[in-house]
C-alpha positions as CSV (number, residue, x, y, z in Angstrom):
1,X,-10.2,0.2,18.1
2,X,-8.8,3.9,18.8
3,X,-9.0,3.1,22.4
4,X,-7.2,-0.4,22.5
5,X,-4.7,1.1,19.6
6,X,-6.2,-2.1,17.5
7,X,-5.4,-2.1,14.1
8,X,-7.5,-4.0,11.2
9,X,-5.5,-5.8,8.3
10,X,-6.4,-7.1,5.1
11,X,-5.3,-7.1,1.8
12,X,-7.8,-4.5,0.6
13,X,-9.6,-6.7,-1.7
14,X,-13.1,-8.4,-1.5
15,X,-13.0,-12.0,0.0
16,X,-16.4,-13.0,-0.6
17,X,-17.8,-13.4,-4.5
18,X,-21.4,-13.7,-4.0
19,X,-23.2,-16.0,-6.7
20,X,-26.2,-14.3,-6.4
21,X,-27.1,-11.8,-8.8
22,X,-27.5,-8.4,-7.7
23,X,-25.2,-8.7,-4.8
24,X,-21.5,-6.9,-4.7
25,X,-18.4,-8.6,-3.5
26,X,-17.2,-7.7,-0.2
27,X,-14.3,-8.1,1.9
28,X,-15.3,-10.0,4.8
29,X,-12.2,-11.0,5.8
30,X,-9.5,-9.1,8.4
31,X,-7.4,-9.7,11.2
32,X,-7.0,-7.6,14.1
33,X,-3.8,-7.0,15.8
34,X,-2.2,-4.8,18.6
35,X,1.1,-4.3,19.5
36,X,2.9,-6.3,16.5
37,X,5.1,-4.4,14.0
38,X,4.6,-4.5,10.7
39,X,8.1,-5.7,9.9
40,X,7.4,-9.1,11.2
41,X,4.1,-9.5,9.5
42,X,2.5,-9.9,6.4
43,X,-1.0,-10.8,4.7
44,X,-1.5,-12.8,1.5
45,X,-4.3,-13.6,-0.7
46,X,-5.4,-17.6,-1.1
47,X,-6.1,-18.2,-4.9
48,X,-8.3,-21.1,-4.1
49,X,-11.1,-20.5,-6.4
50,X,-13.2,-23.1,-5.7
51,X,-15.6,-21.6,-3.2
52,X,-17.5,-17.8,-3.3
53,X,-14.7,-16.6,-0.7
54,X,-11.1,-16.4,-0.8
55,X,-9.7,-16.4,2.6
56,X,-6.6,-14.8,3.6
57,X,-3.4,-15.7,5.0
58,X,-2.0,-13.8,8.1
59,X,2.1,-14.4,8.7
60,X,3.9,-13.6,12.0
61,X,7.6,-14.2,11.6
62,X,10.2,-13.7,14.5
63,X,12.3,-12.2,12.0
64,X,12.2,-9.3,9.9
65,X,10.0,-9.5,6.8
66,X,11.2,-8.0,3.7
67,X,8.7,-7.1,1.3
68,X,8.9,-5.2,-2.1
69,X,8.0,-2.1,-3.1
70,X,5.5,-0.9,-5.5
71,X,6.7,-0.2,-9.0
72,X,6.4,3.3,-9.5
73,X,6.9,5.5,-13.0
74,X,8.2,8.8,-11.3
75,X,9.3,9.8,-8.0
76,X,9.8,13.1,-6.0
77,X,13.0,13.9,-7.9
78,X,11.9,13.5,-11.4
79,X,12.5,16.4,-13.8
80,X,9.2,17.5,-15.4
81,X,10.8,20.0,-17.6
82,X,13.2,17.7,-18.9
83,X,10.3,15.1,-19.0
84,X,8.5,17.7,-21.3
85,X,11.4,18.2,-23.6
86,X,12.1,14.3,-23.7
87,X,8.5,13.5,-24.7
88,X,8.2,16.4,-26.9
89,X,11.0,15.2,-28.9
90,X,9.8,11.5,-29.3
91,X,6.3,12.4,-30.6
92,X,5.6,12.7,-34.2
93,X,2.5,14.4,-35.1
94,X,2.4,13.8,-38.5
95,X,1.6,9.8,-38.4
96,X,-1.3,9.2,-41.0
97,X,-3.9,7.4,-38.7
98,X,-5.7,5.2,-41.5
99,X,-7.2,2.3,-39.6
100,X,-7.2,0.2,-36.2
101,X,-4.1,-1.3,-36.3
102,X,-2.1,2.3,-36.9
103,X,-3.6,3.9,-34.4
104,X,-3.3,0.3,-32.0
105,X,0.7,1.0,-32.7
106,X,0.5,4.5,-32.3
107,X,-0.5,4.2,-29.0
108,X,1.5,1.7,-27.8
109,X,4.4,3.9,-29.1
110,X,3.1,7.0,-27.5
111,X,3.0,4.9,-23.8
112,X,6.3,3.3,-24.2
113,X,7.8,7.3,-25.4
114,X,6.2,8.1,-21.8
115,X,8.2,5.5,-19.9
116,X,11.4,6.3,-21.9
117,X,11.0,9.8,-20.7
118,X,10.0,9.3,-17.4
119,X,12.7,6.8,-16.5
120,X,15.4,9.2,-18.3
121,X,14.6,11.8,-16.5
122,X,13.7,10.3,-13.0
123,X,16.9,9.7,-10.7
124,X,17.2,6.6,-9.2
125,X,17.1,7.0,-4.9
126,X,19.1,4.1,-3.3
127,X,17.1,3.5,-0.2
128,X,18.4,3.5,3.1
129,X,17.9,0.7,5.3
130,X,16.9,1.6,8.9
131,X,19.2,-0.4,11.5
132,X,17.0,1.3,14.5
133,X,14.6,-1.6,14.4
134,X,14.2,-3.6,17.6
135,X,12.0,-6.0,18.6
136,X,9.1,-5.0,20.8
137,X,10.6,-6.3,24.0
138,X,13.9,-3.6,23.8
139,X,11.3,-1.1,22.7
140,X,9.3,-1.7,25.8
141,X,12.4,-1.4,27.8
142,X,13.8,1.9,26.2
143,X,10.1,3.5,26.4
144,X,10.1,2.3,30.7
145,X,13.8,3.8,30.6
């Protein structure tokens, strides 16, 4: 694949649920591709559950495929010291913890306290859109130039 510059493509997960006991899932299902950006392409998962496999869809637009980014909590830019402080100040140690459901909404306080913090102190980065993106026929051209 090195040698060809082949790439292999999938959407990370198993495709095939073996019913016998014993046996793993496994992802037996890929596409190989050469030459094709990954702007104009995209795989998705088939949620037809009717069968021990889920195949896989492979798209190839002629256009540009926009495709979202993964939520994240921080970033490069967030403040950890400030993150510290933030947190610091939202947690009360002194909660009486005297059955399930206190500490259930103790918890659920403590991880929403860490979101509050991390978004407060974590700058928001507009992103920048890259007009340099050509189809492969202009980069082909540039690249013989």
């Amino acid at each position: 694949m090195q040698e060809t510059r082949t790439e292999a493509l999938s959407t990370g997960k198993p495709t095939y649920w073996p019913t016998v006991s014993g046996k793993i899932p496994d992802l037996i299902d890929f596409f190989l591709i050469r030459n094709i950006p990954a702007q104009y392409l995209q795989i998705k998962e088939s949620y037809d559950l009717h069968f021990d496999h889920t195949p896989i869809h492979f798209i190839l637009s002629e256009n540009i495929i926009q495709k979202e980014n993964n939520p994240v909590l921080v970033k490069k830019r967030t403040d950890w010291e400030s993150f510290r402080h933030s947190l610091e100040g939202k947690i009360n140690l002194m909660v009486p913890l005297r059955d399930k459901e206190q500490l259930d909404g103790e918890v659920e306080k403590f991880l929403v306290d860490i979101q509050q913090s991390a978004w407060e102190n974590t700058p928001e980065i507009k992103g920048r859109t890259n007009c340099n993106i050509y189809s492969k026929e202009i980069r082909d051209l540039i690249a013989e130039k």
